[in-house]
N, C-alpha and C positions, 0 to 999 in steps of 0.2 A: 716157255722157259722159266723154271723156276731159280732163284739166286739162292745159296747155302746159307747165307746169315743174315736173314731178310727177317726183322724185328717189327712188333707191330700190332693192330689189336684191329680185328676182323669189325665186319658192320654189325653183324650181331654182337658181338663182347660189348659195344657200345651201345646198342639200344639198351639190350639186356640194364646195365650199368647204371644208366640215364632213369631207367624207369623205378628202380630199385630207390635213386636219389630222391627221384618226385614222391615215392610212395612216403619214405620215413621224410621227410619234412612236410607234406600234408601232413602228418600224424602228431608231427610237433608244435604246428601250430594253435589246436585248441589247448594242445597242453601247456602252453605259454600264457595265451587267455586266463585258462583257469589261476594260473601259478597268480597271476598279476592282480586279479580280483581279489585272491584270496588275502593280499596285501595290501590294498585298501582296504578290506573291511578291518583285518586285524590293526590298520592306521586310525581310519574312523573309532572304531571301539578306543584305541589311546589317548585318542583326542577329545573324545565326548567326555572320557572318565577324569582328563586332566579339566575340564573346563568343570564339569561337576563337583570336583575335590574343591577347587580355586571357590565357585559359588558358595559351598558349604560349610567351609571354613569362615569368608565373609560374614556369614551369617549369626556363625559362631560367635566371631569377633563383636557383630554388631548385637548380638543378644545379651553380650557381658558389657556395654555400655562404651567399649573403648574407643567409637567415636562419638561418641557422647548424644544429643538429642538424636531422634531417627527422623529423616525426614516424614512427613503423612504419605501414605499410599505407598510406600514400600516395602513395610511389613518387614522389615532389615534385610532384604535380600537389594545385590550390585542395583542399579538406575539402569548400566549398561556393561558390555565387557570390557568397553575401555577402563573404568574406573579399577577394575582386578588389575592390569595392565600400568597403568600409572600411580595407582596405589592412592591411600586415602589416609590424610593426617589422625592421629591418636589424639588423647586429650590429657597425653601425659606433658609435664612443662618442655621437654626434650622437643617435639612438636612431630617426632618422626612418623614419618608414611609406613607404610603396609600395602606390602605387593605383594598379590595374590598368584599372576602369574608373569612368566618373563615376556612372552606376547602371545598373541590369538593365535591359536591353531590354524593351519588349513586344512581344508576340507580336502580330502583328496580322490572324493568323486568329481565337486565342483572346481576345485584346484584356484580356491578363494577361501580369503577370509569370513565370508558373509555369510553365517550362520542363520538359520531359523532360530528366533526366539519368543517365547511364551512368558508369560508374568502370572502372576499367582490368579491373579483374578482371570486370567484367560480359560477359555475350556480347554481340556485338555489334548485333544482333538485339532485347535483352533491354525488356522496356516497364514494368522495376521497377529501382528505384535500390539500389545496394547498401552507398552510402553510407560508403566506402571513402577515394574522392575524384572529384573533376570531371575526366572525361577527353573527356567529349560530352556532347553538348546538342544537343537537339533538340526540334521543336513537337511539342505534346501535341492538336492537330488532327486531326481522321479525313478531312477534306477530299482529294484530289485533285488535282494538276495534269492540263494538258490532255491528256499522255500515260501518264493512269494513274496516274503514280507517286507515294506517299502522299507529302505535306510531311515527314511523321516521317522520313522518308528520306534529305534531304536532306542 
């Protein structure tokens, strides 16, 4: 006996339905991976280039004398990244600091502060600091971009 206004969605309508669901969210999952990758590296790249800007202006600064004697072995490039970060006295009578950046980037492969750094005398290559002074920076990441080439490379 069948009922006239018997509402309702058969076992097939539901597998059917079910399977169609599984199919389009497997499919959006690597494409969420990707989306999310692609937004780190375009973070890292922001990050590398603010920490490069901040180094290179230091350098500037310290070329033109404005903090006056250069320590030896620095060759006028930061000691460390903190000293961009806390800023370094002038040698003008005013006595004011110079801050290079407002703070250390994160890394947003490592999702830290703690960047790879290289000093002038380091090779270029090298994946130990030599603590000289800041002449690169680089993520401490073993990751990959999609062509192979390490983050640390960048």
């Amino acid at each position: 006996m069948k009922r006239k206004n018997q509402r309702g969605l058969t076992l097939v309508e539901l597998v059917v339905t079910f399977t169609i669901m599984l199919i389009l969210s497997v499919m959006a999952i690597p494409l969420a991976r990707v989306k999310i990758r692609t937004q780190r590296e375009l973070d890292l790249k922001y990050a590398l280039r603010e920490m490069y800007t901040a180094i290179d202006k230091y350098k500037d600064a310290c070329d033109k004398g404005v903090f006056g004697a250069v320590k030896p072995g620095t060759l006028c490039y930061p000691e460390s990244l903190e000293i961009l970060v806390e800023g370094v006295k002038t040698q003008n009578a005013d006595g004011k600091k110079l801050k290079f950046l407002r703070s250390i980037p994160f890394d947003p492969f490592t999702k830290s502060t703690d960047w790879g750094l290289r000093s002038m005398q380091d090779d270029s290559k090298a994946q130990t600091w030599g603590k000289e002074n800041v002449f690169d920076v680089y993520s401490k990441t073993r990751d990959r971009d999609k062509d192979g080439k390490p983050y640390s490379e960048w």
